[in-house]
N, C-alpha and C positions, 0 to 999 in steps of 0.2 A: 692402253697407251703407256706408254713408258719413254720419260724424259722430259724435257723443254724443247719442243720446236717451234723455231720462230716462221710467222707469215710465210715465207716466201719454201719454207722447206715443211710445212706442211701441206701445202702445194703440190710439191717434190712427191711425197712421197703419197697425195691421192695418183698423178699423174702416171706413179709407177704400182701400182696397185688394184687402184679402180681399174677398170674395164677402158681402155684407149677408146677415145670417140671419134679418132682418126678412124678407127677402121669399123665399116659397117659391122651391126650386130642383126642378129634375126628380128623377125617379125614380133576529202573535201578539200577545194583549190580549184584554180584557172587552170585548166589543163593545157598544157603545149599549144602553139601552134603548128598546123599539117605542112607536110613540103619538108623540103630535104635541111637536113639541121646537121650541126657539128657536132661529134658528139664521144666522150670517153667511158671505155667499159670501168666501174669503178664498186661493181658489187656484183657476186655469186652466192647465191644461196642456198644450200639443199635442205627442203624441210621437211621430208618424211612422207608417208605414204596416209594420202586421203582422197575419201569416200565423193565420185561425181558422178551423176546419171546423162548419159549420151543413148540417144533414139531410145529411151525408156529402161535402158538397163543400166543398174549400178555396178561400178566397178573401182577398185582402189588402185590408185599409180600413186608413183611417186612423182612430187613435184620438186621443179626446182622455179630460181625468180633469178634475174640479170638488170641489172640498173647501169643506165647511163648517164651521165652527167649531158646535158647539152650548151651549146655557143654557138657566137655565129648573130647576123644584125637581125633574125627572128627570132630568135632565143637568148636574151640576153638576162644577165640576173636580175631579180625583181624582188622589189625592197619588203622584209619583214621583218616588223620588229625594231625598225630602225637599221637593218642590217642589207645587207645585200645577200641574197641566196640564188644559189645558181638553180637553173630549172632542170629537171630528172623523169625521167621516164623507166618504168618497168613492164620486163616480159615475163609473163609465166607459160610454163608450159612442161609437160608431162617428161621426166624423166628417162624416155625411150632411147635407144642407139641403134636405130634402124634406118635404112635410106629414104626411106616415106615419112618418117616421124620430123614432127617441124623442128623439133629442137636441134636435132642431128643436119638438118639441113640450115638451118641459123649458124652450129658449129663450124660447117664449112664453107660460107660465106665470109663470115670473122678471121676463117683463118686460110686467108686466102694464100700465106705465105707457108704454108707448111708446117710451118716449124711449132704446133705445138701438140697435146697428144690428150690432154683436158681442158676445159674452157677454160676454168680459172686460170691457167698459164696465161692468160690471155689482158688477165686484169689486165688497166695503164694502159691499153693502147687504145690510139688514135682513131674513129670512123669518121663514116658520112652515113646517117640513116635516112630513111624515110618514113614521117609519122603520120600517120591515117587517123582520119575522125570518124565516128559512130555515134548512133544516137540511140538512148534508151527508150522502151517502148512504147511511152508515155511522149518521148519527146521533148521531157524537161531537162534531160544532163546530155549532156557533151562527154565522148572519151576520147582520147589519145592513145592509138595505140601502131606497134611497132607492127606489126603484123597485119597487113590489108588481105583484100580480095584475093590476091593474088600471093600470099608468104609474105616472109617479109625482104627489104631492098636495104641491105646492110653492105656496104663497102669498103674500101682501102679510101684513103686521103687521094692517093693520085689519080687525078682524070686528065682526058685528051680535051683542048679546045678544039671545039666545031669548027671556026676559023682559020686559026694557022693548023690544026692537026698535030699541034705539039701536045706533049705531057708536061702537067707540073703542079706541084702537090697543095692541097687544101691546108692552110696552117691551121693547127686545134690547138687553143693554148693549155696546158696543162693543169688539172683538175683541181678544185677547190676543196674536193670530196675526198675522204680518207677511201682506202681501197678496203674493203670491205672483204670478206672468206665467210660460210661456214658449210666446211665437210663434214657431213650427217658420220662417217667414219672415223673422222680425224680428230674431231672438233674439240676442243678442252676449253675450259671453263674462263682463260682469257678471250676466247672467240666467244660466246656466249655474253660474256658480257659486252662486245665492243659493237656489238648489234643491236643493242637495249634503246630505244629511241625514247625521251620524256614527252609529256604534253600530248596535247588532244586538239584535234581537230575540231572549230567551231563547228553548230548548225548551218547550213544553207536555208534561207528560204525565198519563195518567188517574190521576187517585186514588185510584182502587181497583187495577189493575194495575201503572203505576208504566211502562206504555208510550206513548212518544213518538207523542205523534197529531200533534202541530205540531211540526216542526224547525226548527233556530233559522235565521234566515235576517237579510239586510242589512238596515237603515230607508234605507239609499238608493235605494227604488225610483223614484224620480223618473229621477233619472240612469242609471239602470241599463237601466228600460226604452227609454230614448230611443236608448242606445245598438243596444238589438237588433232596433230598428227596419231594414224591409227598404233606406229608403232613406238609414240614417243617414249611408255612407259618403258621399253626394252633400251632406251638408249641408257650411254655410259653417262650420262652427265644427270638424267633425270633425277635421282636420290640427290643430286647435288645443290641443283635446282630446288628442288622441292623445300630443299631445309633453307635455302640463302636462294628466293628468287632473283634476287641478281646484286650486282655491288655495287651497281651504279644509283640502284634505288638509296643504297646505306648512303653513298656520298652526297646523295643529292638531300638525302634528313639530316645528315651530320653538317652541312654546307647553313641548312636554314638553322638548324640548332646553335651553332659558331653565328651567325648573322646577330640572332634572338638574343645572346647571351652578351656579345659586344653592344649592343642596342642598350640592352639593360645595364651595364656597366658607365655606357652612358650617361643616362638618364640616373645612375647614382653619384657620379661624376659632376655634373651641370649644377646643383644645389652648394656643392662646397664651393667649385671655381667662381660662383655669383656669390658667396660671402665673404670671398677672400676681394674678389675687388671693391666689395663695399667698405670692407674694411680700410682696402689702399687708399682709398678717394675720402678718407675722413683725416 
């Protein structure tokens, strides 16, 4: 790679590059609730080619993940931390560009307007989805997911009332969620980092037994799967990686370090300011 390019032109330049997916190619948390939700494309992911067994045989694809921020009086944000956090949904699914391959056909759902030639073009805009529940085979977890029975029901904002038969568009207010990129081709070491998620997911466990059905595990999966990607070690960034796993890690030590050292500066502080007013008061 050679130069600085910014988000929207390294975009640019998978969409004139990669492979058009306009045109066919050959052959832990409360999860969402189901039913049709507001919802903005706000994250693309390519993470490299890994190892999954389908009707008994193993085979490597490459995968990618799309995240949607959702809204709307089903999905509204829900307090962590003291914060308000919007609620998100992600799809994965096998990097294919064929007319039977789901992705390819999610592609052209999304872009129902034509006008774009790679998903990521696509960040920042507006849908209406539809999010389907499943249940694990046990029966204890809940999923949400964007892809039912039948594909998945991805739309444009504007629908006709049943009623009058007119048209008029779903307002979706705009995303609280930074718009997220990473081109497995394009990718440079500012996208690497703006992926790096902190913190971990607590345990789950049942409320009536009091056992672990969900173990706590990272929120850096972005990063984490890229890395175990079969052909991460061949990527441009991996030596980069390897030496400075990411920079968000250094800010976040260098943040509590600054914390630690003003704390202590304090607490050398507070000794002299308590002698000096005993001093005053005599």
């Amino acid at each position: 790679m050679t130069g600085k390019l910014s988000f929207w032109d390294l975009i640019a330049q998978a969409a004139k590059r990669s492979p058009h997916i306009s045109k066919v190619q050959g052959g832990g948390h409360e999860v969402p609730a189901d039913g049709i939700a507001r919802a903005r494309f706000v994250g693309y992911y390519e993470v490299g080619k890994h190892e999954e067994e389908f009707q008994g045989q193993k085979k490597v694809r490459d995968k990618v993940g799309l995240v949607f921020e959702l809204s709307g009086p089903n999905h509204p944000p829900r307090d962590a931390n003291g914060e308000k956090e919007p609620q998100r949904i992600a799809a994965w699914e096998n990097l294919v560009l064929n007319e039977k391959a789901h992705f390819y056909k999610l592609f052209r759902q999304m872009n129902y307007s034509g006008k774009a030639k790679h998903m990521a073009e696509l960040l920042g805009e507006p849908y209406l989805v539809e999010i389907f529940h499943s249940k694990s085979k046990d029966g204890k977890r809940t999923y949400a997911n964007l892809r039912g029975p039948n594909g998945y029901n991805v739309k444009g904002t504007t629908v006709q009332d049943p009623v009058s038969g007119k048209q008029f568009d779903v307002p979706v207010p705009p995303s609280s969620t930074d718009l997220k990129v990473f081109l497995w081709e394009f990718a440079d070491r500012e996208a690497w980092d703006s992926i790096y998620i902190p913190g971990e997911y607590p345990e789950q466990k049942d409320a009536r037994t009091g056992e672990v059905i969900v173990p706590a595990k990272s929120k850096n999966v972005l990063q984490e799967k890229i890395m175990a990607a079969k052909n991460w070690p061949e990527h441009h960034l991996y030596e980069d990686v390897k030496a400075r796993p990411s920079v968000a890690v250094y800010r976040e030590s260098a943040a509590r370090a600054t914390t630690q050292e003003q704390q202590g500066e304090t607490d050398r502080e507070l000794p002299a300011a308590q002698t000096a007013r005993r001093k005053a008061m005599r």
